[in-house]
N, C-alpha and C positions, 0 to 999 in steps of 0.2 A: 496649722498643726505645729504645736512644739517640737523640737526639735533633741529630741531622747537623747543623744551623745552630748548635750553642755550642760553646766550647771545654771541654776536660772535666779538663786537668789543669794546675797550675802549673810552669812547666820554665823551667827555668834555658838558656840558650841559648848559656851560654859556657863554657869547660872548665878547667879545670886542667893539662891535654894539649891540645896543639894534635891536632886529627885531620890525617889526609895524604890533601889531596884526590885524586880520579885510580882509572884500573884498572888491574889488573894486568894484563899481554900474554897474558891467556888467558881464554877464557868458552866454554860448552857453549850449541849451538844446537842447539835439536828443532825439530822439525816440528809445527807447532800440532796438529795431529789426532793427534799420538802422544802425547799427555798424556790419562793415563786419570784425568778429573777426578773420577769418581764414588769411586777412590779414594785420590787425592791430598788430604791433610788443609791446609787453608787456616784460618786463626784469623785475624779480622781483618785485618791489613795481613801477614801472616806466615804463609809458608807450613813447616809441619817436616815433611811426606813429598810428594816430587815424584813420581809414580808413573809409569812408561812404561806403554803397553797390552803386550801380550806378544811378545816376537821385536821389539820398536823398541828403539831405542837417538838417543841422542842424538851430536853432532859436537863434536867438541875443537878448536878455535883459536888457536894459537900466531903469537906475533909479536916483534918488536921492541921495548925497553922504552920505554914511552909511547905506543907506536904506538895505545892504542885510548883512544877519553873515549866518555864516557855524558851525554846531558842528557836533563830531563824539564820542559821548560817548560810553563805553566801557561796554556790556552786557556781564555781567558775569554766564553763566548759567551753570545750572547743568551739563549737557554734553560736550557741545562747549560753550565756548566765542567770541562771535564777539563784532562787533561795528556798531551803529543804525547812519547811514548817516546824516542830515537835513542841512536843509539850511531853510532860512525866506527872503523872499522878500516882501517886499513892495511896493504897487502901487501907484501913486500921481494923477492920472490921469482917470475918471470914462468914460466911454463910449462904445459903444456897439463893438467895437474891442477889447475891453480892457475883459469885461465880456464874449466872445466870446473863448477868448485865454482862461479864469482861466475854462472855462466849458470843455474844450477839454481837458485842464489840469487832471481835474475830470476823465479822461475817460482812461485816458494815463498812459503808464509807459515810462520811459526815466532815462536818464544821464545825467549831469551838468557839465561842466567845467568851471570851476571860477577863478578867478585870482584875485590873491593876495596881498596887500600892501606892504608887505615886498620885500624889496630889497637887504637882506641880502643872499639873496641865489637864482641866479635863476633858480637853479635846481628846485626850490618847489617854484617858481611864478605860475604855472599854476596847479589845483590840478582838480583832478576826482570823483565825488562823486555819488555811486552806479552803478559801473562799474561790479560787478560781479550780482546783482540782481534785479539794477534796484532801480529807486524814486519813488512814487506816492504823488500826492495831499492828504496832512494829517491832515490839518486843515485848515480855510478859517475864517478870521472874517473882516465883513464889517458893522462898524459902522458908523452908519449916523452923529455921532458927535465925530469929533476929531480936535481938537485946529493945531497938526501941520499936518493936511495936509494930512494923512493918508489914502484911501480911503479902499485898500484891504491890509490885510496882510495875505500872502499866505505861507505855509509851505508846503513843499516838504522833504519828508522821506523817509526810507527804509523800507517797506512793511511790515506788520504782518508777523511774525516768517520766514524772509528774511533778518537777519544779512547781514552785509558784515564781510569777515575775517581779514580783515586788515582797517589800517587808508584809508584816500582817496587817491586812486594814485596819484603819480605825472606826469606830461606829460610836458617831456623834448626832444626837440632834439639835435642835436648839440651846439647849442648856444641860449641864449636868444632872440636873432635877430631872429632866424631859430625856433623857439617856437612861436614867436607872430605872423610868418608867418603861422606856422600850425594852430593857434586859428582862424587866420582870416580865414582861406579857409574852416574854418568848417561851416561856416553860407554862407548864401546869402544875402547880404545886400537889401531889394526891395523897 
């Protein structure tokens, strides 16, 4: 058993390639109780098969480029330290599917897979965020006046005293070809 309190490898922290920080305008959101964890294979920080239960499907999200950031800052608490998930998406688009989706949002827990700009590594092109307890709808602001376009901008976090333990998985399988094939089988496209 590793031993969680040391560091375990020497790494270099600077590149030769700049990475590009940021996510792309699209991520898959499931419904936390549609991940059939018993057979979704997870390896330490990495997951390579994301497994739906049967007849579940996961939600495709399309937006505006730049319209979505991810952070995962680092709660230091008295007892445990974790890290509080979020992501921000932004809507451009007002109508009653649209307001339909951010309410169900409200009601829901789930998990995010987003995908990345960075090309620098496509181990960590696809990332998981609230894999161990789940997002919720965590702030909502719709204002009737904004210049670019704006309509909702919707936050998605990790839940009152529902840390996650680590940064956000990454979800890799064999190759990068074989990872945008598993993103895609995770939605239905309708």
């Amino acid at each position: 058993m590793p031993n969680c309190a040391q560091l375990s490898q020497n790494l270099a922290l600077a590149a030769c390639q700049n990475s590009a920080p940021g996510l792309e305008a699209e991520l898959v959101l499931i419904n936390f109780d549609d991940v059939d964890r018993t057979q979704s294979v997870v390896t330490g920080n990495v997951i390579s098969d994301l497994v739906l239960k049967t007849g579940k499907t996961g939600y495709h999200y399309t937006s505006e480029k730049n319209a979505f950031e991810g952070d995962s800052p680092l709660n230091k608490g008295t007892y445990r330290t974790g890290f509080n998930h979020s992501l921000i998406l932004r809507a451009f688009l007002k109508n009653q599917n649209v307001k339909d989706e951010i309410n169900a949002l409200a009601k829901s827990r789930f998990i995010a897979v987003t995908k990345n700009k960075d090309t620098v590594s496509g181990e960590t092109k696809f990332e998981v965020y609230g894999w161990e307890n789940g997002l919720e709808l965590s702030d909502l602001s719709a204002p009737t006046t904004d210049g670019d376009g704006v309509i909702y901008t919707i936050t998605i976090a990790t839940g009152e005293n529902q840390r996650e333990s680590e940064l956000p998985k990454s979800f890799y399988k064999t190759s990068a070809d074989a990872t945008q094939t598993a993103y895609e089988a995770l939605y239905d496209e309708q």
